[in-house]
DRENTORKOL-517587 format. One line per 8 residues: number of its first residue (from 0); their letters; for each residue y, z negated, x of N, C-alpha, C, O. Coordinates in Angstrom, 3 decimals. Last residue first. Example, Ala and Ser with C-alpha at 12.3 -4.5 7.8 and 13.67 -1.06 7.14 Angstrom:
1) SA) -2.250/-7.080/12.850/-1.060/-7.140/13.670/0.030/-7.870/12.900/1.138/-8.039/13.409  -5.690/-7.800/13.190/-4.500/-7.800/12.300/-3.300/-7.800/13.200/-3.319/-8.465/14.236
END
This chain:
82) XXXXXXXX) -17.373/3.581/3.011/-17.373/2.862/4.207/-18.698/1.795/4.015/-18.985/1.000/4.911  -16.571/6.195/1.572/-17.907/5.569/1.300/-18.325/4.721/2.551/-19.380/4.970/3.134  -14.228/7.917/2.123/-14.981/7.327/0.829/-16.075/6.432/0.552/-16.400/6.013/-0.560  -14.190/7.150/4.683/-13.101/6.322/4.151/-13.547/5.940/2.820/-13.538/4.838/2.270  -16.546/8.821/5.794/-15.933/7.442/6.106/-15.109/6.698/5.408/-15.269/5.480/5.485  -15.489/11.930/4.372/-17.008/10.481/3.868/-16.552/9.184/4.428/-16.145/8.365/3.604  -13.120/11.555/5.824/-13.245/11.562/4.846/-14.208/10.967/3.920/-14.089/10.062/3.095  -14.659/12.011/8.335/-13.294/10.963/8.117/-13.128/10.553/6.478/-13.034/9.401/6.054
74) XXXXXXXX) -16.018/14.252/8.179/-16.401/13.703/8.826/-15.634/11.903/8.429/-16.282/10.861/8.327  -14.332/16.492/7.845/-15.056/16.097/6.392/-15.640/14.751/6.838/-15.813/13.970/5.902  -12.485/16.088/10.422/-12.141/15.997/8.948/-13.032/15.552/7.498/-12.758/14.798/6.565  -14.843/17.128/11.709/-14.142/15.753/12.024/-13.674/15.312/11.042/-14.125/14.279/10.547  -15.196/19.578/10.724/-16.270/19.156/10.668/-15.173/17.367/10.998/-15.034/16.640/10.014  -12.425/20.726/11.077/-13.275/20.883/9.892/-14.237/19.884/9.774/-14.211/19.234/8.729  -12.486/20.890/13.985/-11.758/19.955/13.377/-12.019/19.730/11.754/-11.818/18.627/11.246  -14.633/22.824/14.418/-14.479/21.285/14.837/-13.687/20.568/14.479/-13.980/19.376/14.561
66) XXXXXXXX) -13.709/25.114/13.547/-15.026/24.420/12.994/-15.245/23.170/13.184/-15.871/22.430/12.425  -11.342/25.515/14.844/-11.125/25.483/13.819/-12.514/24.749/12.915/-12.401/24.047/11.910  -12.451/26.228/17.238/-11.990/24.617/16.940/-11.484/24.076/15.626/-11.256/22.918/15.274  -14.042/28.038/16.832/-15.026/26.791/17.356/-14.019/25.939/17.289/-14.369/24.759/17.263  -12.301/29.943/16.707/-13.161/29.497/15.389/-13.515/28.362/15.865/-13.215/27.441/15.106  -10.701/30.051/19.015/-10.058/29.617/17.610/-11.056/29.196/16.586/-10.832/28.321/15.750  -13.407/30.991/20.566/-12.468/29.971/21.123/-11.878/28.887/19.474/-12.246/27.808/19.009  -13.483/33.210/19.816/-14.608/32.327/19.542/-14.021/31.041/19.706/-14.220/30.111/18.925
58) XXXXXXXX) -10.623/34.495/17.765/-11.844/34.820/18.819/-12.774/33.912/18.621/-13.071/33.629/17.461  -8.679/35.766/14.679/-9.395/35.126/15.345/-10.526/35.925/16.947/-10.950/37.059/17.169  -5.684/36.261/13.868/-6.660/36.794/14.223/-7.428/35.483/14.916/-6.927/34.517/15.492  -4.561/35.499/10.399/-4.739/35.160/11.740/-5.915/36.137/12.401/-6.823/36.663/11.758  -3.331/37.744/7.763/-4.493/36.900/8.311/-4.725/36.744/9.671/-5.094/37.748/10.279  -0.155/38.458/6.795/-1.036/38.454/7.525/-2.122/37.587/7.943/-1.764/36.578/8.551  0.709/37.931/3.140/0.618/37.416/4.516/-0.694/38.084/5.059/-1.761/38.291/4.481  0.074/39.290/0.518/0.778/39.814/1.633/1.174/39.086/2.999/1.885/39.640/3.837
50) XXXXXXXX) -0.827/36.491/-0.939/-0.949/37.721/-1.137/0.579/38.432/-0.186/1.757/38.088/-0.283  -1.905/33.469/0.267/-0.581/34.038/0.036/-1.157/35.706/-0.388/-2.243/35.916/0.151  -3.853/32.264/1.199/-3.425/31.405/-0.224/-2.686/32.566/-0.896/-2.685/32.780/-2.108  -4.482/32.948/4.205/-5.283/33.202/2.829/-4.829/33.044/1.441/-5.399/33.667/0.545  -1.905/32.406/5.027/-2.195/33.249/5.092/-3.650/33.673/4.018/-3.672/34.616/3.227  -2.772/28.799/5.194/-1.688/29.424/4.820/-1.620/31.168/4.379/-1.225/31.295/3.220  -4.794/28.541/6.937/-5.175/27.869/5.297/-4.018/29.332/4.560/-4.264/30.305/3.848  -4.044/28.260/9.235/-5.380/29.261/8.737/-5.278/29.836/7.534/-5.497/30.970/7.107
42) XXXXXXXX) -2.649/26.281/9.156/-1.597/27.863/9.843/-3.292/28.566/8.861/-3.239/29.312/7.883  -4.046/24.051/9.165/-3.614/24.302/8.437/-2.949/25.450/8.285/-2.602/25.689/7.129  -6.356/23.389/11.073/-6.561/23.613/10.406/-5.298/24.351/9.267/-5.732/25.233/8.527  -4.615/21.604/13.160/-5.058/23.217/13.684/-5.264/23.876/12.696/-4.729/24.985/12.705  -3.488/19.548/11.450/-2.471/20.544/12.062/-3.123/21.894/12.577/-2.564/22.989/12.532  -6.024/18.008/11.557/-5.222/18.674/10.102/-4.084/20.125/10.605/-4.012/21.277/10.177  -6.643/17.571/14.351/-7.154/18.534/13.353/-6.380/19.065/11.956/-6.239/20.203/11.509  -3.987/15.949/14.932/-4.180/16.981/15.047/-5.369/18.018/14.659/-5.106/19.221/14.646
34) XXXXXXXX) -4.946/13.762/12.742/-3.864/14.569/12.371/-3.494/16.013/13.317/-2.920/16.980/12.815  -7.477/12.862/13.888/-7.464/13.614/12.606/-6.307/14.260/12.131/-6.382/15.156/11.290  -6.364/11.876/16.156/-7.474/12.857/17.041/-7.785/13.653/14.876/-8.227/14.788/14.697  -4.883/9.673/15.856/-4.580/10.985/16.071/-5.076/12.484/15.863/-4.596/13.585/15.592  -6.653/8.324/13.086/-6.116/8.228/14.296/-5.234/9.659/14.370/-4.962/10.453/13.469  -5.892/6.703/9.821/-6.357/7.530/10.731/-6.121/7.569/12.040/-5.250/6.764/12.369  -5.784/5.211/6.784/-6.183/4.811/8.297/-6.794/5.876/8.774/-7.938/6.186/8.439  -4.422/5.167/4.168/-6.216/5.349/4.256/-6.682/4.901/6.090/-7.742/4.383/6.440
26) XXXXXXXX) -2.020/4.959/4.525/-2.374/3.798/4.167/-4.009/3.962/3.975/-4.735/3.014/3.678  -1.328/7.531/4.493/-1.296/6.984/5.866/-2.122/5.682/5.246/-3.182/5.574/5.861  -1.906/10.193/2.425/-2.902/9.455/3.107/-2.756/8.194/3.927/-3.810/7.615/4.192  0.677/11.653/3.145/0.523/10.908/2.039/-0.494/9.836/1.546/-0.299/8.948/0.715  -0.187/12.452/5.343/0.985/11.777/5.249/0.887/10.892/3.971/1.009/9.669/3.894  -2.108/14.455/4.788/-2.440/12.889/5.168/-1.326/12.159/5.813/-1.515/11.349/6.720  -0.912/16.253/3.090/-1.838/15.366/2.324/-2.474/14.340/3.371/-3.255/13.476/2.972  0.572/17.577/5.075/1.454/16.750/4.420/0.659/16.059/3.575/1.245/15.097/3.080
18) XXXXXXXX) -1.941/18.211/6.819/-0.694/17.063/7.636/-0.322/16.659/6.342/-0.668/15.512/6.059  -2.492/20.476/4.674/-3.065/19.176/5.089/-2.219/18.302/6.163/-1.916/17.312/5.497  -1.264/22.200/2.891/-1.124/21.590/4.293/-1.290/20.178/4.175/-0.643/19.200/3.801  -0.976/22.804/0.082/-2.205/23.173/0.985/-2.229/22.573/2.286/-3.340/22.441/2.801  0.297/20.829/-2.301/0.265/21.215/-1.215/-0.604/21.713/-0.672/-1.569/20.969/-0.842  0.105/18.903/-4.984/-0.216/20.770/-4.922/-0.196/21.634/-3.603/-0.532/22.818/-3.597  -1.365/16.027/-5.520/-0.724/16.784/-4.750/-0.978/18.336/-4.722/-2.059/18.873/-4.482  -1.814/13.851/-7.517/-3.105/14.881/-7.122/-1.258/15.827/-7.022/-0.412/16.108/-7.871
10) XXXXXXXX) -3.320/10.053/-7.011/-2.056/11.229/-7.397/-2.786/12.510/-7.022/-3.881/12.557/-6.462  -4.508/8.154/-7.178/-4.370/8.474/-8.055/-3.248/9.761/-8.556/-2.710/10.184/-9.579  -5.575/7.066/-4.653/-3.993/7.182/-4.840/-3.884/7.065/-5.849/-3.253/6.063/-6.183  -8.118/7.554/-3.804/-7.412/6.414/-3.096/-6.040/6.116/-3.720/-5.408/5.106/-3.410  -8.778/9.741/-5.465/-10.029/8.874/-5.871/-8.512/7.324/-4.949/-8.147/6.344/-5.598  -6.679/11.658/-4.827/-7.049/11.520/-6.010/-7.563/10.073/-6.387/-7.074/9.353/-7.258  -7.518/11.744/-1.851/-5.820/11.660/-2.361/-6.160/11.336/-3.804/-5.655/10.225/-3.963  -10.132/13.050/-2.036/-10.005/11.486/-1.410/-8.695/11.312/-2.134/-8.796/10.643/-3.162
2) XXX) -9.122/15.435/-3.177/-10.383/14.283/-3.846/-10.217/13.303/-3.144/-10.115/12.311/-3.866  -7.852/16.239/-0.537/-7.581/16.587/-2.271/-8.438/15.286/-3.067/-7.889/14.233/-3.390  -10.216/16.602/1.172/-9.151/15.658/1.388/-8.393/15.422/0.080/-8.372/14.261/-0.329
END
């Protein structure tokens, strides 16, 4: 998403939370169904970046949607880059 914000904008944002890089995105065209992926995706993100945050726990449930909104996301992304 970083690289789309780059290649559509020309700006290159330091944020990890994705909601706030497709806020900044709105004029690329999304639906819902990509801003709540950005939103599942992003609590994940957070805890890895950080030294001394706790790492989410995961089940099968959390991964499989965490994989699905991943996959929708990269999914949106080729679309926009390469319509």
């Amino acid at each position: 998403m970083r690289s789309l914000l780059i290649a559509v904008t020309g700006l290159y944002s330091y944020t990890h939370d994705l909601s706030e890089l497709l806020d900044i995105l709105a004029g690329a065209g999304f639906d819902e169904e990509i801003k709540v992926a950005s939103e599942i995706l992003t609590p994940p993100l957070h805890p890895s970046r950080y030294p001394g945050k706790r790492a989410l726990s995961y089940n099968k449930e959390r991964a499989e949607r965490c994989l699905n909104s991943a996959k929708l996301i990269l999914s949106w992304v080729k679309e926009v880059a390469d319509p």
